[in-house]
C-alpha positions as CSV (number, residue, x, y, z in Angstrom):
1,X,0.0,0.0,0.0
2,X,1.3,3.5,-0.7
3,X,0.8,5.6,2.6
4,X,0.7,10.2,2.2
5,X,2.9,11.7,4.8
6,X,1.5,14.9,4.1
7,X,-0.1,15.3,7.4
8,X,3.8,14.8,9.1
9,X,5.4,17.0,6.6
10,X,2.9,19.9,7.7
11,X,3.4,19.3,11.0
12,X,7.1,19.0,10.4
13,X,6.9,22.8,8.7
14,X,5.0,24.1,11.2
15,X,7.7,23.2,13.7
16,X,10.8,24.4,11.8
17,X,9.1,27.6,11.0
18,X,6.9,28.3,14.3
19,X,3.5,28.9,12.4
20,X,0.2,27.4,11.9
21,X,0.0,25.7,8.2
22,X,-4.2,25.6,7.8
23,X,-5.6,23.5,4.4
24,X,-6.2,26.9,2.8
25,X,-2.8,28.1,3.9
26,X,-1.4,25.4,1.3
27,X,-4.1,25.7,-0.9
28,X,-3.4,29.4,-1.8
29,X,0.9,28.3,-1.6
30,X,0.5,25.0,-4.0
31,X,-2.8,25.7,-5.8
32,X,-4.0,22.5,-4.8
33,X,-7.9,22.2,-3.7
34,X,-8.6,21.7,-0.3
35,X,-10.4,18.2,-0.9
36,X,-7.0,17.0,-2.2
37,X,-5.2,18.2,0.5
38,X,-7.5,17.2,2.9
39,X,-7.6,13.5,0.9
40,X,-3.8,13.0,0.8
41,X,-3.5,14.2,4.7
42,X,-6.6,11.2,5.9
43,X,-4.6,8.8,3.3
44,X,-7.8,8.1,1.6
45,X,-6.5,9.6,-2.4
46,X,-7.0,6.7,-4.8
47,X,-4.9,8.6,-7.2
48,X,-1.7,10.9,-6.7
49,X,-1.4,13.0,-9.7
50,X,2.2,13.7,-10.9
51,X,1.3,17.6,-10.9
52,X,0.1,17.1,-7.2
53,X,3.0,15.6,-6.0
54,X,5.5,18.2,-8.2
55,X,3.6,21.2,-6.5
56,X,3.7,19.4,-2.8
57,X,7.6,18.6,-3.5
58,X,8.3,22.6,-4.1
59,X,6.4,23.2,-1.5
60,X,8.3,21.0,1.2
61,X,11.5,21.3,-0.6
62,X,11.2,17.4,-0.5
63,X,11.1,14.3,-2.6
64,X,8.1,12.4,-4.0
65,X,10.0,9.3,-1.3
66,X,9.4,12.0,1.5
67,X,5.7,12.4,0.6
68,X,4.5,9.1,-0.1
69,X,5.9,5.6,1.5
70,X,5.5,2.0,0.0
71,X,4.0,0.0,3.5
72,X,4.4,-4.0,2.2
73,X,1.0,-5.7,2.7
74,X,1.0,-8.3,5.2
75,X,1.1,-12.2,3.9
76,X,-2.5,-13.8,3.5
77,X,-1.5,-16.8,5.4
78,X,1.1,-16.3,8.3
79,X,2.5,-19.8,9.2
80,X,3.6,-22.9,7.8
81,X,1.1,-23.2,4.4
82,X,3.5,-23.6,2.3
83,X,4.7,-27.4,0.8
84,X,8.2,-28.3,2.2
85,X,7.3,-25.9,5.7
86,X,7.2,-27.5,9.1
């Protein structure tokens, strides 16, 4: 599963430069709609759109790795399933 860090990121900002970063804050900074915002931050996007994640990387000064992380899905069957397992 790919997991937003957006919501860290802000929070991260908002520490380094001692100020509140509100939804409409970035909106007006990126020119990115709230809704994305506010989907990317919940982690419930579908999509992440290549000109959504260049305008979030100027933003942050980051990376597209420092925005979104790859979280492995577990294994269906944890245990011994498999032929030649004990």
């Amino acid at each position: 599963m790919i997991q937003s860090r957006l919501g860290v990121l802000i929070a991260e900002k908002e520490m380094h430069e001692g100020r509140k970063w509100t939804y409409e804050a970035i909106k007006e900074a990126t020119g990115l709609s709230t809704p994305t915002i506010h989907r990317l931050v919940r982690g419930t996007a579908k999509r992440y759109d290549a000109n959504t994640l260049d305008a979030l990387c100027r933003f942050f000064g980051c990376g597209v790795g420092d925005l979104l992380v790859h979280i492995p899905d577990e294994p269906a069957h944890a245990g011994g399933d498999r032929k030649g397992e004990s």
